[in-house]
PDBQT receptor file of N, H, CA, C and O in Angstrom, charges set to zero:
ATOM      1  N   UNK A   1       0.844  -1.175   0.000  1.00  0.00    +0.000 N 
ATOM      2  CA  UNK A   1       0.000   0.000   0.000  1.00  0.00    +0.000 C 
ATOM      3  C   UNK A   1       0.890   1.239   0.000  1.00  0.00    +0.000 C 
ATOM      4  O   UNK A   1       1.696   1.523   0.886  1.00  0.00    +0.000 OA
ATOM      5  N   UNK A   2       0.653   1.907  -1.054  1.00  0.00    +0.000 N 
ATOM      6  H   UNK A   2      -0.002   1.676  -1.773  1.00  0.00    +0.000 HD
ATOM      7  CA  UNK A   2       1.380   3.163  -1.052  1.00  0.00    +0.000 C 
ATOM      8  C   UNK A   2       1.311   4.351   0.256  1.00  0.00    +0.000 C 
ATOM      9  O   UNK A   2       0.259   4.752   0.754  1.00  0.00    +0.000 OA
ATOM     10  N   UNK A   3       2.314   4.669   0.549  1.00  0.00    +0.000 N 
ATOM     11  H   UNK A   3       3.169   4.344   0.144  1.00  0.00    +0.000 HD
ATOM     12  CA  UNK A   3       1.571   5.751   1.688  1.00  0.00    +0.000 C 
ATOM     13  C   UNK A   3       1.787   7.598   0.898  1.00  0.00    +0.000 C 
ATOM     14  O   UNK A   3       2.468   8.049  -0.023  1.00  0.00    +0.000 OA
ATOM     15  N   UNK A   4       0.558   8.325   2.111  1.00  0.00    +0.000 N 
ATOM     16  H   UNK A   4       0.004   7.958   2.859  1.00  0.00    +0.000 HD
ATOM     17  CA  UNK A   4       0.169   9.194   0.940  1.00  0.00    +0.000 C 
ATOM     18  C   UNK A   4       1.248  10.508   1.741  1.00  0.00    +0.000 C 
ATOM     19  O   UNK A   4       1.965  10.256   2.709  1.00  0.00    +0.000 OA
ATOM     20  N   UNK A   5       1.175  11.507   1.266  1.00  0.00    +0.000 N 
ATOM     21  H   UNK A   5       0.592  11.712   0.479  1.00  0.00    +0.000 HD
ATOM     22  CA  UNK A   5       1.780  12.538   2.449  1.00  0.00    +0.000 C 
ATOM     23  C   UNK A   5       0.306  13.263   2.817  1.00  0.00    +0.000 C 
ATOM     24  O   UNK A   5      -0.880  13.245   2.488  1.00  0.00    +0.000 OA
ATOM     25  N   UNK A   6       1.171  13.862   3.667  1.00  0.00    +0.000 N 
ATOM     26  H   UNK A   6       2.135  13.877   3.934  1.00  0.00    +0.000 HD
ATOM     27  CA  UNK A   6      -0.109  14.715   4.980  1.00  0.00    +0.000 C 
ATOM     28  C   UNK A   6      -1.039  15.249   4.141  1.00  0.00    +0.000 C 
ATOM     29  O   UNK A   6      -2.211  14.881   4.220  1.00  0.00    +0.000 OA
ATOM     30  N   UNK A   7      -0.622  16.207   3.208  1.00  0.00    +0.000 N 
ATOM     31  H   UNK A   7       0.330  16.506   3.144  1.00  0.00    +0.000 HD
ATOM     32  CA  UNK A   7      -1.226  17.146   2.273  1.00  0.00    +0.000 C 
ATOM     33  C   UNK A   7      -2.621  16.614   1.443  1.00  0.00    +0.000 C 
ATOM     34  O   UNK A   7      -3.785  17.004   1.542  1.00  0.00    +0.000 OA
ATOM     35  N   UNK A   8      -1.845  15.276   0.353  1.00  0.00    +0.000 N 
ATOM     36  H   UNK A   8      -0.900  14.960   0.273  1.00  0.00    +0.000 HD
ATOM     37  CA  UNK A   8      -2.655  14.375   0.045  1.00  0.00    +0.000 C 
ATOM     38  C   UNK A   8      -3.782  13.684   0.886  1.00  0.00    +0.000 C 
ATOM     39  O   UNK A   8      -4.953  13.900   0.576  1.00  0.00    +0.000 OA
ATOM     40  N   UNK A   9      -3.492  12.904   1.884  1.00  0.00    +0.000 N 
ATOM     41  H   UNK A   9      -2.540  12.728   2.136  1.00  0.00    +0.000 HD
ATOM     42  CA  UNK A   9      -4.030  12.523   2.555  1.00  0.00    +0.000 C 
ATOM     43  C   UNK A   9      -5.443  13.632   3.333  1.00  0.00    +0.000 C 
ATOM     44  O   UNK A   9      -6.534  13.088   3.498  1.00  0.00    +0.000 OA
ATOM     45  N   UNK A  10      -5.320  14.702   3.627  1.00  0.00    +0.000 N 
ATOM     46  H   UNK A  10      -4.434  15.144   3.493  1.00  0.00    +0.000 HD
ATOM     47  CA  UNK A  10      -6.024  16.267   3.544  1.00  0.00    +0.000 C 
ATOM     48  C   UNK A  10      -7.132  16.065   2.076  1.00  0.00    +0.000 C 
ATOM     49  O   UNK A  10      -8.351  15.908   2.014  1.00  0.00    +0.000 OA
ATOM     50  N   UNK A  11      -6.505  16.118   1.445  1.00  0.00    +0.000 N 
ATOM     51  H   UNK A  11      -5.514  16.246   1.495  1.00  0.00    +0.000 HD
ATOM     52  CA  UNK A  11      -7.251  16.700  -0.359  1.00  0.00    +0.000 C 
ATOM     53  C   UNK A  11      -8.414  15.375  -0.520  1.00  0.00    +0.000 C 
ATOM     54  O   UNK A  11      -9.515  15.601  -1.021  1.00  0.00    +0.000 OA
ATOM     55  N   UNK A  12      -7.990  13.853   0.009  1.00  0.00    +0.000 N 
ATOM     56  H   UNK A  12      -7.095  13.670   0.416  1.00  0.00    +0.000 HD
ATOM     57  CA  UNK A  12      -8.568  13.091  -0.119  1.00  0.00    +0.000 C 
ATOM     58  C   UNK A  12      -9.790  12.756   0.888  1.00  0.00    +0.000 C 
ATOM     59  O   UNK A  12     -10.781  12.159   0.467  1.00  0.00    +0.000 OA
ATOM     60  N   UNK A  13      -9.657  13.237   2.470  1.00  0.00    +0.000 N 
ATOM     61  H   UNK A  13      -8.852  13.722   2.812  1.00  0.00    +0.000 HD
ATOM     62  CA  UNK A  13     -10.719  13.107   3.520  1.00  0.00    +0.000 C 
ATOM     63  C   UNK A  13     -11.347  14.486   2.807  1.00  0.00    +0.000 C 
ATOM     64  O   UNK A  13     -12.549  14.385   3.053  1.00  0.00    +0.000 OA
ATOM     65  N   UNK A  14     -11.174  15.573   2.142  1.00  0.00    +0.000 N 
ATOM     66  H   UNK A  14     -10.198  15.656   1.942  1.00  0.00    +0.000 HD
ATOM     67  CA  UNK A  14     -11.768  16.498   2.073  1.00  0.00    +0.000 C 
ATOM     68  C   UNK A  14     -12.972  16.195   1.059  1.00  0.00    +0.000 C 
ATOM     69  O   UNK A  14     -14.122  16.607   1.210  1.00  0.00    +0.000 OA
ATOM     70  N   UNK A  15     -12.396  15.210  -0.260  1.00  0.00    +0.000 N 
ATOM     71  H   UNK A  15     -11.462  14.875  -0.383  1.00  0.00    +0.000 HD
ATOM     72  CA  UNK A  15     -13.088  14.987  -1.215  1.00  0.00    +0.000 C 
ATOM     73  C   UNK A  15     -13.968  13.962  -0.630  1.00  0.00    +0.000 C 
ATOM     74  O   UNK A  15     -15.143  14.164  -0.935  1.00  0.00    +0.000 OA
ATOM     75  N   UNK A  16     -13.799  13.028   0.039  1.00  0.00    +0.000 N 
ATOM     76  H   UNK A  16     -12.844  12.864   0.287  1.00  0.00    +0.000 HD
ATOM     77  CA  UNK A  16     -14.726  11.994   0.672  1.00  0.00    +0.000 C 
ATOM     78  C   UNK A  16     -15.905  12.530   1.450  1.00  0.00    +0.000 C 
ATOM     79  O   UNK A  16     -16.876  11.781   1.561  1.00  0.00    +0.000 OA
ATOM     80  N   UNK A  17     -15.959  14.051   2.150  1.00  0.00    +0.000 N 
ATOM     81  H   UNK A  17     -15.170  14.659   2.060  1.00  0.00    +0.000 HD
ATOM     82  CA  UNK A  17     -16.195  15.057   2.938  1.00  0.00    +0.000 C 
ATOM     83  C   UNK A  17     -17.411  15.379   2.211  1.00  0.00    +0.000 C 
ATOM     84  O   UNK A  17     -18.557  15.376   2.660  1.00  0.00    +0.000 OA
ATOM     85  N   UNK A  18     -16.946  15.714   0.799  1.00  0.00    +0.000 N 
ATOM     86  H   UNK A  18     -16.015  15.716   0.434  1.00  0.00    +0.000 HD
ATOM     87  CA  UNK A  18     -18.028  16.483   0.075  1.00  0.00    +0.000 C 
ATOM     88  C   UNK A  18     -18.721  15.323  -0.580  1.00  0.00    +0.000 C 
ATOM     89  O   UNK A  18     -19.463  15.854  -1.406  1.00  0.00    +0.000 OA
ATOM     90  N   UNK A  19     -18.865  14.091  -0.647  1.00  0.00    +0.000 N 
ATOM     91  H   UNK A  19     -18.262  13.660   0.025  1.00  0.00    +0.000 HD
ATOM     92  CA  UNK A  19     -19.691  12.750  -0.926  1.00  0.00    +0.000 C 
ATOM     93  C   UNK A  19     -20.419  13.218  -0.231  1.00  0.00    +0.000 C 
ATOM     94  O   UNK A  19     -21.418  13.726  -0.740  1.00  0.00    +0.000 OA
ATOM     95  N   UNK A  20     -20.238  13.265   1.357  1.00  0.00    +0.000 N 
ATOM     96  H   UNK A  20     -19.426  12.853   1.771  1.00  0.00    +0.000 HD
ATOM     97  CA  UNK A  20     -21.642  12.742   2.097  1.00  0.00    +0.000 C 
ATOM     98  C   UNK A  20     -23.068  13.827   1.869  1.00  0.00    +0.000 C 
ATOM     99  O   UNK A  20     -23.303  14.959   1.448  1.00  0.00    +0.000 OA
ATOM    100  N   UNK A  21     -23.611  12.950   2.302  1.00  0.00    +0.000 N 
ATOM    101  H   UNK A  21     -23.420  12.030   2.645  1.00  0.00    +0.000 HD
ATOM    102  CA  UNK A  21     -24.984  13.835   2.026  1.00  0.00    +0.000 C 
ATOM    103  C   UNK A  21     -25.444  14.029   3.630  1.00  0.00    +0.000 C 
ATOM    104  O   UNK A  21     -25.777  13.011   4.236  1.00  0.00    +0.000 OA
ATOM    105  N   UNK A  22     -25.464  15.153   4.236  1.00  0.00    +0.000 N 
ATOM    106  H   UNK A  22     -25.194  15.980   3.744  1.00  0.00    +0.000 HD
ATOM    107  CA  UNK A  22     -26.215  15.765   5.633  1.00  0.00    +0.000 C 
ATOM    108  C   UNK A  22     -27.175  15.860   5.524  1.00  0.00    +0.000 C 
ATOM    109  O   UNK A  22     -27.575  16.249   4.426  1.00  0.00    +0.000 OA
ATOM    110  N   UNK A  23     -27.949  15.626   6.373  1.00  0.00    +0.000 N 
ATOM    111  H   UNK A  23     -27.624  15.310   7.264  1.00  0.00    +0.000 HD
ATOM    112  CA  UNK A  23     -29.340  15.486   6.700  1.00  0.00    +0.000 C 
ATOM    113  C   UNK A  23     -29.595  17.189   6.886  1.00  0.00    +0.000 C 
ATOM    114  O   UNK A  23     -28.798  18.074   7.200  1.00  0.00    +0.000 OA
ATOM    115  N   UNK A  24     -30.962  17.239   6.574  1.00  0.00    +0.000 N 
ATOM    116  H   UNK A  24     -31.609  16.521   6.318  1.00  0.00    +0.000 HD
ATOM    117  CA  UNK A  24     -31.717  18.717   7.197  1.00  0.00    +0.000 C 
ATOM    118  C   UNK A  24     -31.734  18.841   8.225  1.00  0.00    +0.000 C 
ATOM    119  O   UNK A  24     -31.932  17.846   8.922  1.00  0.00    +0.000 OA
ATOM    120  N   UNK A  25     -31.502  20.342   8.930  1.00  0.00    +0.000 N 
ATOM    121  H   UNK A  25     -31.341  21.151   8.364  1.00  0.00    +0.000 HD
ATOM    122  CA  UNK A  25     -32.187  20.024  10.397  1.00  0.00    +0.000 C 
ATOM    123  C   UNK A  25     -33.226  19.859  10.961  1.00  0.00    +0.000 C 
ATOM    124  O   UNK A  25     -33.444  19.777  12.170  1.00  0.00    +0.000 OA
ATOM    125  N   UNK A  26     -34.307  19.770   9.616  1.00  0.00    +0.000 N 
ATOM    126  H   UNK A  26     -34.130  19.836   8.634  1.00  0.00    +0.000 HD
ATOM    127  CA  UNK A  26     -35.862  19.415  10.095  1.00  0.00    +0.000 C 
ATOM    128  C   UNK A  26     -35.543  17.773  10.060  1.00  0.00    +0.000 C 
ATOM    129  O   UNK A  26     -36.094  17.180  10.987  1.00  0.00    +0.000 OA
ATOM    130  N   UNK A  27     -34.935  17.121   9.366  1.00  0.00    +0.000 N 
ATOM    131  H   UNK A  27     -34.488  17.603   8.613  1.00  0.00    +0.000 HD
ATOM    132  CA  UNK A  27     -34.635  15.508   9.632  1.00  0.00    +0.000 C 
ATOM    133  C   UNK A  27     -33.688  15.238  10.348  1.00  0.00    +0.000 C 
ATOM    134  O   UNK A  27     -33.625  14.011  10.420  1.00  0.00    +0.000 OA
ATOM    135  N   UNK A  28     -33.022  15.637  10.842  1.00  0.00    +0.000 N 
ATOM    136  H   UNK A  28     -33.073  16.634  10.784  1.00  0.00    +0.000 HD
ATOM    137  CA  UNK A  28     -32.361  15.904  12.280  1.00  0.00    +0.000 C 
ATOM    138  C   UNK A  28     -33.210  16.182  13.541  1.00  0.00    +0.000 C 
ATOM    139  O   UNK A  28     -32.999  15.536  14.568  1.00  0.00    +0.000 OA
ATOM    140  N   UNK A  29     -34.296  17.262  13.473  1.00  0.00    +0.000 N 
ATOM    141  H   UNK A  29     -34.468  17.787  12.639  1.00  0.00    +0.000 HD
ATOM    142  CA  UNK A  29     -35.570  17.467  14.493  1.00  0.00    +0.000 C 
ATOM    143  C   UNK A  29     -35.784  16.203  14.700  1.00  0.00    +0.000 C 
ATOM    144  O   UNK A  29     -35.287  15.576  15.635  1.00  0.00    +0.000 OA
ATOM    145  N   UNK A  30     -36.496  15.763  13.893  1.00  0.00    +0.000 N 
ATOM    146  H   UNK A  30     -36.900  16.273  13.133  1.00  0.00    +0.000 HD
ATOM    147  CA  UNK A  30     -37.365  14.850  13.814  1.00  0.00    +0.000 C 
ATOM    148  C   UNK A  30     -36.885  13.340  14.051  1.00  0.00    +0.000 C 
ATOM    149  O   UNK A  30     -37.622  12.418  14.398  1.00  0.00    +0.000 OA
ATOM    150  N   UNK A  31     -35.699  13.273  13.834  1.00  0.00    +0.000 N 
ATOM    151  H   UNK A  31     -35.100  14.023  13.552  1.00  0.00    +0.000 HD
ATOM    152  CA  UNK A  31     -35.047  11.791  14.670  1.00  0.00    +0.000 C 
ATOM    153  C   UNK A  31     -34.622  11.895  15.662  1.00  0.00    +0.000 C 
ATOM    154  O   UNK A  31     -34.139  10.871  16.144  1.00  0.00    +0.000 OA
ATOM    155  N   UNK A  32     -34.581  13.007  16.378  1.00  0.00    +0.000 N 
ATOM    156  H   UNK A  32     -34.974  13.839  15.986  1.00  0.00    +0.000 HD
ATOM    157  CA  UNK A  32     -34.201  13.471  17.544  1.00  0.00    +0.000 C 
ATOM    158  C   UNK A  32     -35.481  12.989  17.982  1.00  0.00    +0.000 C 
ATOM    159  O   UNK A  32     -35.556  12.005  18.719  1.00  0.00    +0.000 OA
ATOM    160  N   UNK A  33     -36.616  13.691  17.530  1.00  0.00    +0.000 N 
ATOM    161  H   UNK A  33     -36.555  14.490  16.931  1.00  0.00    +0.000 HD
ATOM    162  CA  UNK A  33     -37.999  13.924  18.502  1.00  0.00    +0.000 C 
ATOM    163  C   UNK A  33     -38.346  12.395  18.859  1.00  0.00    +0.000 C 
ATOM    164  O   UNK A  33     -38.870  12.165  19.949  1.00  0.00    +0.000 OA
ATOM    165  N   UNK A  34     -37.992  11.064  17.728  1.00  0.00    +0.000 N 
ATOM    166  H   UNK A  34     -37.567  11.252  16.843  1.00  0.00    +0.000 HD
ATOM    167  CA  UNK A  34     -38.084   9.680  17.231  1.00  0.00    +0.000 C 
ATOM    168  C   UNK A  34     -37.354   8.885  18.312  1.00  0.00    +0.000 C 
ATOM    169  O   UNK A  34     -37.750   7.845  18.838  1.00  0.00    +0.000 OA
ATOM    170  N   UNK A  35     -36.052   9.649  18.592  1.00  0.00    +0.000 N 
ATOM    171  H   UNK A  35     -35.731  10.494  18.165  1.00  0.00    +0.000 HD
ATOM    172  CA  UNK A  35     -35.039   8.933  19.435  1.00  0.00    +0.000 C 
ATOM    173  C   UNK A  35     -35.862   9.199  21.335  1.00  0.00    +0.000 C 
ATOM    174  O   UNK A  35     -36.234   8.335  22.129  1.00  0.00    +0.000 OA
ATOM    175  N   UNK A  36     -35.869  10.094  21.413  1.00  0.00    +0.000 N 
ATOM    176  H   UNK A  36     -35.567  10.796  20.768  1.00  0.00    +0.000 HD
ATOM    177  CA  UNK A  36     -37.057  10.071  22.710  1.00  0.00    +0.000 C 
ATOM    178  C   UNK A  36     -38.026   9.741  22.964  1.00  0.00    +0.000 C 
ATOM    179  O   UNK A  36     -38.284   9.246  24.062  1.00  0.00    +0.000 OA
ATOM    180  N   UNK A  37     -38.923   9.917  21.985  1.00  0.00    +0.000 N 
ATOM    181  H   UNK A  37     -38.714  10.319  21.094  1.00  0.00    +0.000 HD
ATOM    182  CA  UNK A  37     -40.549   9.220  21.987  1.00  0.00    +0.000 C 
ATOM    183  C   UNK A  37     -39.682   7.646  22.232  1.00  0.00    +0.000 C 
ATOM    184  O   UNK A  37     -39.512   7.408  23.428  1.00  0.00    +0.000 OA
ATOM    185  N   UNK A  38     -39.153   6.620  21.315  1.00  0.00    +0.000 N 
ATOM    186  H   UNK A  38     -39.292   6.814  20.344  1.00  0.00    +0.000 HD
ATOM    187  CA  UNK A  38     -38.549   5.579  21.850  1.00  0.00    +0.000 C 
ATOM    188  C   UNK A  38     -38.155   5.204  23.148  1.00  0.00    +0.000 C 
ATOM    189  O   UNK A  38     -38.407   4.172  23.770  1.00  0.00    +0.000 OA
ATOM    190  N   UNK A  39     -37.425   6.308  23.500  1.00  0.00    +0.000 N 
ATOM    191  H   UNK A  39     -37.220   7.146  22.994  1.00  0.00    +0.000 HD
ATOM    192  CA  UNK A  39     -36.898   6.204  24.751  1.00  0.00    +0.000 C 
ATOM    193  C   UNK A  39     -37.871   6.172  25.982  1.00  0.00    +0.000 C 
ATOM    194  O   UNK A  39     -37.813   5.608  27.075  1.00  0.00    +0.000 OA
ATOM    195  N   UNK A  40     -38.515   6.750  25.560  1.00  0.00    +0.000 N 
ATOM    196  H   UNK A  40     -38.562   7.208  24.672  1.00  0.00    +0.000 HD
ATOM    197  CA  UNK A  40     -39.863   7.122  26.600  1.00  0.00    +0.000 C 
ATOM    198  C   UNK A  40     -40.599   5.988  26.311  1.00  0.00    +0.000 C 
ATOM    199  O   UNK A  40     -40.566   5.355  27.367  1.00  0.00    +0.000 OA
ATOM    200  N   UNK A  41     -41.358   5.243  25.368  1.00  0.00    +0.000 N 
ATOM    201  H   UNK A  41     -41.384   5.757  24.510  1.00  0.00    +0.000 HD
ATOM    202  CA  UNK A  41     -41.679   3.549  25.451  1.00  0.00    +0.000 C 
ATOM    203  C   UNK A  41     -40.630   2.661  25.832  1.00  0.00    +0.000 C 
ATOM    204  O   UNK A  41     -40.964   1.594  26.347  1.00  0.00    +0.000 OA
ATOM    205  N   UNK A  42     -39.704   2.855  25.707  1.00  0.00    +0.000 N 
ATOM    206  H   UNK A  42     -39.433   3.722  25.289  1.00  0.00    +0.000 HD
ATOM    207  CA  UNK A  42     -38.727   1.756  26.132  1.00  0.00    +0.000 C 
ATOM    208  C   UNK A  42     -38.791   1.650  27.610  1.00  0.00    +0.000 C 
ATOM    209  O   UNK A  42     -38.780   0.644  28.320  1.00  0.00    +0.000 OA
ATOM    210  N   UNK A  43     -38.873   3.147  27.979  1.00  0.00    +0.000 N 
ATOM    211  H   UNK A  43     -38.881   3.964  27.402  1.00  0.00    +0.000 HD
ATOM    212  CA  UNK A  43     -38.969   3.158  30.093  1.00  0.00    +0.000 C 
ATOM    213  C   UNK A  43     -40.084   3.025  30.501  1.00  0.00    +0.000 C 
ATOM    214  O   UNK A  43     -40.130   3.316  31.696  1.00  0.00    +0.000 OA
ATOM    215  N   UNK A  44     -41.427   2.596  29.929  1.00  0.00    +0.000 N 
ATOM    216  H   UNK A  44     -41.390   2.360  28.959  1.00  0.00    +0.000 HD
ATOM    217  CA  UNK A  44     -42.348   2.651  30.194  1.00  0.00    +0.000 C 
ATOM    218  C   UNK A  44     -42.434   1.092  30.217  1.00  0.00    +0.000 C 
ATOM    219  O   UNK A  44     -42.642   0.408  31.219  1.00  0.00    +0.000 OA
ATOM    220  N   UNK A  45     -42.279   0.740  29.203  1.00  0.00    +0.000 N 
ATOM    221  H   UNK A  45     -42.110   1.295  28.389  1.00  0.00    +0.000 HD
ATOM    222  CA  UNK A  45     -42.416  -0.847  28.944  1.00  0.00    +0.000 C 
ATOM    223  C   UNK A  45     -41.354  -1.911  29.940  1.00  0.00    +0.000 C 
ATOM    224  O   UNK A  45     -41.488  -3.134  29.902  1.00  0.00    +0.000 OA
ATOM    225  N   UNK A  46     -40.202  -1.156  30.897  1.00  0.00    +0.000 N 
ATOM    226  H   UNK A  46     -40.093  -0.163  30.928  1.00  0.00    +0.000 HD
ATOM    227  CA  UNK A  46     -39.065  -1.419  31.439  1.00  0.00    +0.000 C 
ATOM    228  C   UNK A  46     -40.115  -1.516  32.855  1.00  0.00    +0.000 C 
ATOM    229  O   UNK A  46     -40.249  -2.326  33.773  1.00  0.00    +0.000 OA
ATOM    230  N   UNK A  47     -40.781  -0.168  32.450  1.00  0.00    +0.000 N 
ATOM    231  H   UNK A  47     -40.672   0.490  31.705  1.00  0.00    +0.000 HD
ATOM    232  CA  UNK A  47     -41.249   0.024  33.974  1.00  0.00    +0.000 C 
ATOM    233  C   UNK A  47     -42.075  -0.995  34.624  1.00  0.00    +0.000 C 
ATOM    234  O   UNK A  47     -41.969  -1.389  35.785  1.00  0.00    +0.000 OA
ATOM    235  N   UNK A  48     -43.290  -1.547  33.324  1.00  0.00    +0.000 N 
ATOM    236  H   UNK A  48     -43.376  -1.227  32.380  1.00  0.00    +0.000 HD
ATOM    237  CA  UNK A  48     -44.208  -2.057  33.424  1.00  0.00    +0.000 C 
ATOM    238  C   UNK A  48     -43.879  -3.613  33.672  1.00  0.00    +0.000 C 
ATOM    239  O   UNK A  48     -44.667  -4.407  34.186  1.00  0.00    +0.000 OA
ATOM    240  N   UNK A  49     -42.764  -3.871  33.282  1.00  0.00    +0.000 N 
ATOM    241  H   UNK A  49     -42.124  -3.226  32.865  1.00  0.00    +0.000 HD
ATOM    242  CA  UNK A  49     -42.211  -5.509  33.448  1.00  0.00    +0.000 C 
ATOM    243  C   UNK A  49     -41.599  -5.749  34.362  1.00  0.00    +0.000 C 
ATOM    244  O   UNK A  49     -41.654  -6.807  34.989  1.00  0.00    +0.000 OA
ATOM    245  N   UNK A  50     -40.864  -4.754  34.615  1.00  0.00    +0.000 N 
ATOM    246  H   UNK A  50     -40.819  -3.895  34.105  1.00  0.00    +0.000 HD
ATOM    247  CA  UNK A  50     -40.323  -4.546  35.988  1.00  0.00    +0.000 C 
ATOM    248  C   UNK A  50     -41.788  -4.682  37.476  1.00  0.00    +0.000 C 
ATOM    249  O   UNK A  50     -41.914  -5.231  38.570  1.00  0.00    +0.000 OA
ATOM    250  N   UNK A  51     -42.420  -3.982  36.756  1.00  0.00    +0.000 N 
ATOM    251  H   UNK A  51     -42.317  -3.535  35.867  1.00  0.00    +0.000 HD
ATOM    252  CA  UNK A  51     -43.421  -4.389  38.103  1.00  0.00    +0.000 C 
ATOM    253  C   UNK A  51     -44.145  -5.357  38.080  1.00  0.00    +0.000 C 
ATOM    254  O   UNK A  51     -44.912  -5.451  39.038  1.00  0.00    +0.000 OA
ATOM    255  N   UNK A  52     -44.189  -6.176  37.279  1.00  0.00    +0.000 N 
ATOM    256  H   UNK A  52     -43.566  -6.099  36.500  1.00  0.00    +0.000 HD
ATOM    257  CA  UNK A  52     -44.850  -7.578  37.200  1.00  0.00    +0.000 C 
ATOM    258  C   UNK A  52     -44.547  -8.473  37.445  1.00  0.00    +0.000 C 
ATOM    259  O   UNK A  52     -45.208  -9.450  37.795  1.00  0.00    +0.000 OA
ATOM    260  N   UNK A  53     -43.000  -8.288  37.260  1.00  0.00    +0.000 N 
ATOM    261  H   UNK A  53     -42.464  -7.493  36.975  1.00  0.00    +0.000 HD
ATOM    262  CA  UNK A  53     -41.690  -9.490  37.908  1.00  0.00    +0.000 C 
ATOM    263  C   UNK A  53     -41.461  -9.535  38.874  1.00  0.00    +0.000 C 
ATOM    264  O   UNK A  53     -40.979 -10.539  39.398  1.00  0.00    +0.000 OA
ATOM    265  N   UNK A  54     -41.810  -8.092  39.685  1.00  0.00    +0.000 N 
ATOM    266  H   UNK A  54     -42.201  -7.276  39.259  1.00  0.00    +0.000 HD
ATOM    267  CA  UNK A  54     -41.555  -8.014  41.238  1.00  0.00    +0.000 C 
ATOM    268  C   UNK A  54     -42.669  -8.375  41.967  1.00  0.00    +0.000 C 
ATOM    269  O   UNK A  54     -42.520  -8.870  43.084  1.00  0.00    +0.000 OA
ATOM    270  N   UNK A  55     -44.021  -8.158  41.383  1.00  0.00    +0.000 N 
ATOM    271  H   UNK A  55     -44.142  -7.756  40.476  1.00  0.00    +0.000 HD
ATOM    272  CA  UNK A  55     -45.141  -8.565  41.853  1.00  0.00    +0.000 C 
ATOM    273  C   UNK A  55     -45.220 -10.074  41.742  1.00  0.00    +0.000 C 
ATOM    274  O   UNK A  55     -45.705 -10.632  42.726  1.00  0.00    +0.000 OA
ATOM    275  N   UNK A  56     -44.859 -10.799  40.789  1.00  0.00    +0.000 N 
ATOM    276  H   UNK A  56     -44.465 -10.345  39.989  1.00  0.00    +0.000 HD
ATOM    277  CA  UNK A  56     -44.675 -12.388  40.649  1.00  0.00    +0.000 C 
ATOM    278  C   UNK A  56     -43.855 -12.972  41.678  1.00  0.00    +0.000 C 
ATOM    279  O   UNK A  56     -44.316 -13.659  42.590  1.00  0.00    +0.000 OA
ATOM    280  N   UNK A  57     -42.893 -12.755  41.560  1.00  0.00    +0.000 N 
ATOM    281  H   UNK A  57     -42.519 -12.197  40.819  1.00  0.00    +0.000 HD
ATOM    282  CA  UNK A  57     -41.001 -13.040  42.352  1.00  0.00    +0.000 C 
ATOM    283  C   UNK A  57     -41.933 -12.794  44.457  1.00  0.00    +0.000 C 
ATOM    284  O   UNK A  57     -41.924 -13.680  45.312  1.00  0.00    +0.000 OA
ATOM    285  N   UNK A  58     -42.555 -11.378  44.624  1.00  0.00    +0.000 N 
ATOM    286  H   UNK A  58     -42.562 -10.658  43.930  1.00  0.00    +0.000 HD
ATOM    287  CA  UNK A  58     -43.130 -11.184  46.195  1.00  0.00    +0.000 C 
ATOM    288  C   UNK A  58     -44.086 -12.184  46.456  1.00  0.00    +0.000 C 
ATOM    289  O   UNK A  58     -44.201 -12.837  47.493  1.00  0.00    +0.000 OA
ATOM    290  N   UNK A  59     -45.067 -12.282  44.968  1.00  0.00    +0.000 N 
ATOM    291  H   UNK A  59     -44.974 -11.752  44.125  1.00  0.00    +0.000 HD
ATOM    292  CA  UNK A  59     -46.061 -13.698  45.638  1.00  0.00    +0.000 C 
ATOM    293  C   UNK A  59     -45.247 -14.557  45.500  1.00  0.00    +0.000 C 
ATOM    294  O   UNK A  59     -45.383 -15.013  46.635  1.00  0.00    +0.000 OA
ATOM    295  N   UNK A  60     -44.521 -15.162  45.078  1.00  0.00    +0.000 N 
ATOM    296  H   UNK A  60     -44.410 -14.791  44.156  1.00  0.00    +0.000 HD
ATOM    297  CA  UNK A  60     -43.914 -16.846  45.335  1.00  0.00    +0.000 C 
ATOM    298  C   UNK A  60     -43.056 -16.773  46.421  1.00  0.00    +0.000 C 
ATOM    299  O   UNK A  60     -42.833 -17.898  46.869  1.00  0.00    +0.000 OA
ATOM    300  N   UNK A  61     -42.399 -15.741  47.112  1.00  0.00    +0.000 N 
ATOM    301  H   UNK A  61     -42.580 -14.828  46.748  1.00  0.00    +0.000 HD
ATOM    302  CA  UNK A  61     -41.653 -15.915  48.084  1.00  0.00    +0.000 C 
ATOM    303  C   UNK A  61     -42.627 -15.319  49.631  1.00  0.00    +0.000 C 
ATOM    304  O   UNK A  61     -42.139 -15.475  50.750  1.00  0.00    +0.000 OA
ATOM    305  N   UNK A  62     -43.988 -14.664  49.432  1.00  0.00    +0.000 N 
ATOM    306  H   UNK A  62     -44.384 -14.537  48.523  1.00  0.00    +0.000 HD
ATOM    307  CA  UNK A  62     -44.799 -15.052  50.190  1.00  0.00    +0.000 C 
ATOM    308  C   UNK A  62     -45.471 -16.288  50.449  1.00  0.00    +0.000 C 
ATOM    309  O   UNK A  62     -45.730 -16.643  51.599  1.00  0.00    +0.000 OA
ATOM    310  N   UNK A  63     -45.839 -17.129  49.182  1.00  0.00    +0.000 N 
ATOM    311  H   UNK A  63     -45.628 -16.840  48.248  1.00  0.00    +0.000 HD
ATOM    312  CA  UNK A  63     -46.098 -18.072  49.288  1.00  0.00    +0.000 C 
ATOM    313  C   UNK A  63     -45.840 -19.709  50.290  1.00  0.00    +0.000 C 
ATOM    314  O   UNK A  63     -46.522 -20.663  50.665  1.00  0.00    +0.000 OA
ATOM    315  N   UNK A  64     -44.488 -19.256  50.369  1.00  0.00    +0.000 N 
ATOM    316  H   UNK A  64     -43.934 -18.481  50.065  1.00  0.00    +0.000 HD
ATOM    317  CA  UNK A  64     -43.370 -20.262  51.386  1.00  0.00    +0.000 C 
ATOM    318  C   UNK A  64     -43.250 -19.828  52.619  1.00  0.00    +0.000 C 
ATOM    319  O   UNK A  64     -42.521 -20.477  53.369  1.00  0.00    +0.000 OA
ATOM    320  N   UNK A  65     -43.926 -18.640  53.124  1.00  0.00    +0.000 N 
ATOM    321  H   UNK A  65     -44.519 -18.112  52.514  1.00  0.00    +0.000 HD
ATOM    322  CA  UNK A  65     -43.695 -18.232  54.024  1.00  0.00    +0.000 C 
ATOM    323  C   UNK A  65     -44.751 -18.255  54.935  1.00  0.00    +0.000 C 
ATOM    324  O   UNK A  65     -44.601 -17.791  56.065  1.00  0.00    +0.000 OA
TER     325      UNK A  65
């Protein structure tokens, strides 16, 4: 593999740079707004299993007692 110098190596992340395509910041908003609404079912649904497991797990170890 050839190696490039600094300069080159510069000219080439720069050109790779201008490939990408950036999102809007209204599609940026909006996977933002996507990434929380998620987050917020994910702790809800955490919450809700969480208390069913603990409610299961207290009756069986009342149970023996």
């Amino acid at each position: 593999m050839a190696k490039n110098s600094p300069m080159e190596f510069y000219q080439q992340v720069r050109a790779e740079t201008a490939k990408v395509t950036w999102p809007t910041r209204r599609e940026t908003l909006i996977t933002t707004a996507m990434v929380f609404v998620m987050v917020f079912l994910a702790s809800i649904f955490f919450l809700v299993s969480d208390q069913i497991i603990r409610f299961g797990v207290s009756t069986l170890l009342t149970l023996g007692h």
